[in-house]
ROKE-653543 format. One record per residue (C-alpha): residue number from 1; x, y, z; residue in one letter. Coordinates in steps of 0.05 Angstrom, whole numbers. Layout:
BEGIN
NUM,X,Y,Z,A $
...
//
This chain:
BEGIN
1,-2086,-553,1172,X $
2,-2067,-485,1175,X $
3,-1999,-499,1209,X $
4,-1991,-556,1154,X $
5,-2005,-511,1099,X $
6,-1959,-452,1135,X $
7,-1904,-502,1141,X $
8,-1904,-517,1067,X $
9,-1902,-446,1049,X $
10,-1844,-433,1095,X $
11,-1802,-501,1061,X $
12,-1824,-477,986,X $
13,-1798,-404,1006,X $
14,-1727,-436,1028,X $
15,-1718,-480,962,X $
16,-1730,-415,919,X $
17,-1685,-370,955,X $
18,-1628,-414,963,X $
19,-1632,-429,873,X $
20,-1639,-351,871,X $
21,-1569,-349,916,X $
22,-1529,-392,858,X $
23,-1556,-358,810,X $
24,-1553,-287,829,X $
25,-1518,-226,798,X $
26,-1469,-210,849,X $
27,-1432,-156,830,X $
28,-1359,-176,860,X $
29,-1304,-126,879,X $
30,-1251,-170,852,X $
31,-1235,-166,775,X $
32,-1276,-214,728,X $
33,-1204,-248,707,X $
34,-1136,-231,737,X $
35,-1069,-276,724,X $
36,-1094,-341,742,X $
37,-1146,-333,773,X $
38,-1199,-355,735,X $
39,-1251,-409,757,X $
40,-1248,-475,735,X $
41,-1294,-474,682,X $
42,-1288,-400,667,X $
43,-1242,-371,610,X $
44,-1194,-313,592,X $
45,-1227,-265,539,X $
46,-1191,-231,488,X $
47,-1225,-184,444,X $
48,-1193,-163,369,X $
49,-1225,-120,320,X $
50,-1196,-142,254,X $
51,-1182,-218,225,X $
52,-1104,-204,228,X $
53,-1105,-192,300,X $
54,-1148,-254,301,X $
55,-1101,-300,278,X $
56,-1046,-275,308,X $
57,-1069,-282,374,X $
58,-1097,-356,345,X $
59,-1022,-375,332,X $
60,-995,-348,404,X $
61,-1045,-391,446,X $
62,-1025,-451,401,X $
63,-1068,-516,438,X $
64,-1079,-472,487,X $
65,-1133,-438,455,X $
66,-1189,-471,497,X $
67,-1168,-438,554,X $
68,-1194,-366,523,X $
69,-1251,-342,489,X $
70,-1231,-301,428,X $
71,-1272,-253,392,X $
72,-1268,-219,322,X $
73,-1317,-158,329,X $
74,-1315,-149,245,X $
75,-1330,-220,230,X $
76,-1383,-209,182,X $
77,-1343,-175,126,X $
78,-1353,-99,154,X $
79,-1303,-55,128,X $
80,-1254,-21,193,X $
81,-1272,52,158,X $
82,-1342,36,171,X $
83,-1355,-7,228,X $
84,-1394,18,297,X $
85,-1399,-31,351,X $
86,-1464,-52,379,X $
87,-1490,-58,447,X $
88,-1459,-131,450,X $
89,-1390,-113,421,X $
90,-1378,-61,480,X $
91,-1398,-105,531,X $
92,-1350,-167,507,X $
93,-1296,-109,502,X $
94,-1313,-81,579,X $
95,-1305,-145,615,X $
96,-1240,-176,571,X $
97,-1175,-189,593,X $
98,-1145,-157,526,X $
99,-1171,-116,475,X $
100,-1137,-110,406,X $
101,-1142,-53,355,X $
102,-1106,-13,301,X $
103,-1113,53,330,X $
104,-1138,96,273,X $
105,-1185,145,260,X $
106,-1236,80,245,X $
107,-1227,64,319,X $
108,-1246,128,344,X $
109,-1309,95,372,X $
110,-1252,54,420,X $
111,-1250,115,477,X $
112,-1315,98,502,X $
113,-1314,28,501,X $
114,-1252,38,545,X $
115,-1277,87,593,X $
116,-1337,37,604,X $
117,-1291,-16,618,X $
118,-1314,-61,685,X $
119,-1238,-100,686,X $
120,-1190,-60,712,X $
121,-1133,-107,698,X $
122,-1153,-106,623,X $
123,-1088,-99,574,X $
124,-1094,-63,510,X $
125,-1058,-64,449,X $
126,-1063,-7,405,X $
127,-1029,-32,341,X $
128,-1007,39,312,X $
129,-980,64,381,X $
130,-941,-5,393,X $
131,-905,11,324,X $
132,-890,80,344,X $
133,-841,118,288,X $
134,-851,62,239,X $
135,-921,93,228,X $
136,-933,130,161,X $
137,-981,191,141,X $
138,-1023,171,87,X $
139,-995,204,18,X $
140,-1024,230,-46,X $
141,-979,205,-104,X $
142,-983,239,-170,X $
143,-1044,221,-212,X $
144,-1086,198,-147,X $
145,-1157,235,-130,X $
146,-1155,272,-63,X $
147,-1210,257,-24,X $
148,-1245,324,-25,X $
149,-1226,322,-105,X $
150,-1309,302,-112,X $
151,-1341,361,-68,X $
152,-1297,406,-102,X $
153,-1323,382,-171,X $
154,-1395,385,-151,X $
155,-1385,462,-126,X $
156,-1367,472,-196,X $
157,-1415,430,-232,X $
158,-1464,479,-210,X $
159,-1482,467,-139,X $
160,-1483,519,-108,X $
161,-1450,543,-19,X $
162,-1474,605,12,X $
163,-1415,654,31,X $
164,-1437,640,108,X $
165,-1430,551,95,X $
166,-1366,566,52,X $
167,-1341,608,111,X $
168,-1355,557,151,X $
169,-1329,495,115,X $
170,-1255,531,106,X $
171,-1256,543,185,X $
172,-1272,466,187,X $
173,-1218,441,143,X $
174,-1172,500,178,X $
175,-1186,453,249,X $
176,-1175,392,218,X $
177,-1106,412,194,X $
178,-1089,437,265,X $
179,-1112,369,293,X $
180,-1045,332,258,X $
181,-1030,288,207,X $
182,-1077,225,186,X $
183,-1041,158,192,X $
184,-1046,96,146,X $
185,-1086,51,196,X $
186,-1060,-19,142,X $
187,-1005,-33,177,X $
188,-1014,-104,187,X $
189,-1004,-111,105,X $
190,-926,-110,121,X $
191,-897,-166,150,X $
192,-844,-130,191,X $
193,-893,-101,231,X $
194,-936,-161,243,X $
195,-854,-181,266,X $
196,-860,-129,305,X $
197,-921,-137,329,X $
198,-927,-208,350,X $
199,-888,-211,419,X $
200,-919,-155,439,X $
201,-980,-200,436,X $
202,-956,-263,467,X $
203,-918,-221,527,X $
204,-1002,-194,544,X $
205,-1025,-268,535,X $
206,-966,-294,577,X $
207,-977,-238,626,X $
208,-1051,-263,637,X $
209,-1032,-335,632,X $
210,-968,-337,660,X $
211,-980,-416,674,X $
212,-974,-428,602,X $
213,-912,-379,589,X $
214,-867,-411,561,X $
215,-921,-448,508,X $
216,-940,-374,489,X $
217,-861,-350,479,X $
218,-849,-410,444,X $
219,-909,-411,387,X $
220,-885,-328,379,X $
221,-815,-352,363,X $
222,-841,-402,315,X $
223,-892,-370,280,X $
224,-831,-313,272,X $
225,-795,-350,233,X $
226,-854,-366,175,X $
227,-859,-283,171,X $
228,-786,-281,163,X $
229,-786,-332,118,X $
230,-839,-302,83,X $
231,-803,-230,87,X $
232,-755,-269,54,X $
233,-786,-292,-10,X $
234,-818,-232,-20,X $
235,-751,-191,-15,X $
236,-727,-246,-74,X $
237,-787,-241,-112,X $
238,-780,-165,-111,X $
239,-701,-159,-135,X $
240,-721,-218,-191,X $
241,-773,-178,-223,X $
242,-774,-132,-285,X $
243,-810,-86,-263,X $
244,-811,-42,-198,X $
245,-884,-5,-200,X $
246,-952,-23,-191,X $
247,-1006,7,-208,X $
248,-1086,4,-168,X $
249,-1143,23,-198,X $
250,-1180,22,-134,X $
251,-1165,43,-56,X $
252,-1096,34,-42,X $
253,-1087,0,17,X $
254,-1020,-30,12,X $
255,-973,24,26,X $
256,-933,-10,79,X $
257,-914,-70,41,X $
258,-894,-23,-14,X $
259,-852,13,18,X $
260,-825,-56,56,X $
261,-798,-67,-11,X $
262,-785,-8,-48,X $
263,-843,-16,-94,X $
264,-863,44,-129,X $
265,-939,55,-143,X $
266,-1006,97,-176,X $
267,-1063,78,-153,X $
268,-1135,109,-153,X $
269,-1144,130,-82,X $
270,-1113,129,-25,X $
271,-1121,72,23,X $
272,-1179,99,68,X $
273,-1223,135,12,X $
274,-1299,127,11,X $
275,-1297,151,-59,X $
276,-1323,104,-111,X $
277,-1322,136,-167,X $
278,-1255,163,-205,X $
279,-1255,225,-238,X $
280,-1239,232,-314,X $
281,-1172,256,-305,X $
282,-1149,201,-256,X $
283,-1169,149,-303,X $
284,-1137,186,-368,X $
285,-1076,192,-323,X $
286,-1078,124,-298,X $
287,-1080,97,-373,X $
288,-1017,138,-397,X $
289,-980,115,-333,X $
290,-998,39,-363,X $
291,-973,51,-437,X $
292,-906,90,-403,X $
293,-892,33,-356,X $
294,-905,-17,-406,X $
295,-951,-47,-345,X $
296,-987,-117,-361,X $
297,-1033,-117,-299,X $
298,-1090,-66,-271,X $
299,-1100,-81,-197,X $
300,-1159,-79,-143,X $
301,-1160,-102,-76,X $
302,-1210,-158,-64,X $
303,-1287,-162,-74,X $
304,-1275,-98,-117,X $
305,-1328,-99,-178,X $
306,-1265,-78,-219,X $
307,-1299,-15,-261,X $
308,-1252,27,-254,X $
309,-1195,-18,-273,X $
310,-1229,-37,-337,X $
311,-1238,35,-349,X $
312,-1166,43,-340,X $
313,-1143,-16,-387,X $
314,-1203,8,-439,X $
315,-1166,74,-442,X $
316,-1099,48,-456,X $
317,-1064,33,-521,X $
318,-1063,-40,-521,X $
319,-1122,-48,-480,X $
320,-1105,-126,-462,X $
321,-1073,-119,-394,X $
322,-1106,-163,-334,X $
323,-1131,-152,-278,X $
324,-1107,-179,-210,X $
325,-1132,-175,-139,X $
326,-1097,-160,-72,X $
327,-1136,-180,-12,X $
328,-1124,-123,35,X $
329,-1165,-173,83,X $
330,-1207,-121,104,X $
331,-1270,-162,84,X $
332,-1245,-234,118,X $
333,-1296,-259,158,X $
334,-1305,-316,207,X $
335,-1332,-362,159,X $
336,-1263,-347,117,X $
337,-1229,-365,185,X $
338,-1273,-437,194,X $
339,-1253,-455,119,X $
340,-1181,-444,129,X $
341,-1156,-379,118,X $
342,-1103,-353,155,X $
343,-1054,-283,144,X $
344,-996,-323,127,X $
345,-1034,-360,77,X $
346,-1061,-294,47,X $
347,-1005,-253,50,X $
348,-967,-314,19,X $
349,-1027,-306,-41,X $
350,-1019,-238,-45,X $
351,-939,-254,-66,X $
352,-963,-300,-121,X $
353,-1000,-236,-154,X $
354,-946,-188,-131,X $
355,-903,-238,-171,X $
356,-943,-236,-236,X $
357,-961,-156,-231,X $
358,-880,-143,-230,X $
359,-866,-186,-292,X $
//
């Protein structure tokens, strides 16, 4: 009996090693994914921070978007100035075979995920480095509150900075002038850059997927033309309309397709501002700037609570202009993306109130 029962023990032993061996973390030398050599059930990854990057790379695999797994890290309506990745987020971006982001100060959280990447064949796009010189520094138009406009009107509402802090605080903003200019991050609000933009993508899919290639090249090409199409009716809509300014009362995010078209603007803040709250002169400026241009529309970017646009029309003669919304699509999420929206179809809504703001 005590062979029998030794015999067993040995047989159960074997069965639980040999389920342990499939299904044991085996840390292999070989890259998780490299250029076609993925299992058969296994999938390319690509990893995107924003819902423009999203689609893109959506348009560029085409029906061949079941061969990857593609991720939208702020899918839950985060804004990019604020969001910091979790634990889950850096590991999906250490194993991919691309990672997509802007590039901006908001990504500055990107140079670690990198340096813990475990795919050494990842590519990376960095959308502000891929558009080189076409890049712009943000810029403080007349009328618009600076972003340190609100610590400097606290100091004199009374509260009061020891010599040694206020010492300290000019040394600070003394460094961060030496560290260089601070770029718009928005550049995927102009469609010449997404132009720009887009074969750059589908040369990194078709570079991990060379297989499918020519697919890839060919849903660029197309999707191409609907930006330049769309480039186009917003050139027409532009050199048809009465007016040539716009004016935010809100962030101002869409400095590139501004300046895409020669659009003048005021606006609030600028594009990356955490402020909230404008200050009295802003608004009072703001208001004249609407009775001068003879403006009919106040606008915010979307899920804005509009205050400060109504404070702005309440302050003007007529007090009757409307207010439109711009969606920046800073807030999309993925349930925005599973009910149908896509950045043609938003930048193509965003025309319709470009239209009715320049009449």
């Amino acid at each position: 009996m005590a062979l029998k029962r030794l015999l067993v023990a040995l047989m159960t032993l074997s069965v639980v090693l040999s389920f342990t061996g499939c299904g044991s973390n085996v840390v292999s030398d070989k890259p998780a994914s490299s250029n076609n050599e993925k299992g058969n059930n296994a999938k390319y990854s690509i990893v995107t921070t924003i819902f423009p990057e999203y689609d893109w790379v959506k348009e560029v695999l085409g029906d061949k978007a079941d061969n990857f797994d593609v991720t939208m890290l702020l899918d839950n309506g985060v804004d990019l100035h604020s969001f910091q990745p979790t634990t889950d987020d850096m590991m999906k971006i250490a194993d991919c075979d691309l990672f997509i982001y802007v590039g901006g100060e908001s990504d500055g959280w990107v140079e670690d995920a990198l340096s813990e990447a475990t795919n050494k064949d990842m590519k990376v796009i960095n959308l502000l480095d891929t558009l080189g010189t076409s890049i712009k520094e943000e810029e403080v138009v007349e009328g618009m509150q600076e972003e340190d406009e609100h610590d400097h009107e606290a100091g004199e509402a009374g509260v009061e900075t020891e010599p040694e802090e206020a010492e300290d605080a000019d040394e600070h903003d003394h460094e961060d002038e030496e560290e260089g200019p601070e770029y718009d991050e928005h550049v995927w609000l102009s469609l010449k850059n997404a132009e720009a933009l887009i074969p750059v993508i589908a040369d990194n899919i078709a570079a991990i997927d060379s297989e499918n290639k020519d697919s890839y090249m060919s849903n660029a090409n197309a999707y191409l033309e609907k930006l330049n199409d769309l480039d186009t009716e917003y050139q027409q809509a532009v050199s048809s309309a009465s007016k040539d300014t716009i004016l935010f009362g809100d962030r101002f995010p869409f400095r590139y397709l501004v300046d895409d078209y020669n659009i003048k603007y005021y606006a609030a803040f600028v594009g990356c501002s955490a402020e909230t709250e404008a200050s009295f002169e802003t608004i009072v400026f703001l208001s004249k700037k609407v009775d001068e241009l003879k403006l009919n529309n106040v606008l915010t970017i979307e899920k804005s609570d509009g205050k400060i646009a109504k404070t702005i029309i309440e302050n003007t003669s007529s007090k009757d202009q409307k207010v439109l919304s711009m969606d920046s699509m800073q807030g999309t999420t993925l349930e925005d993306v599973n009910q149908g929206a896509s950045y043609i179809d938003i930048m193509t809504k965003n025309l319709d109130v470009l239209k009715e703001a320049l009449q």
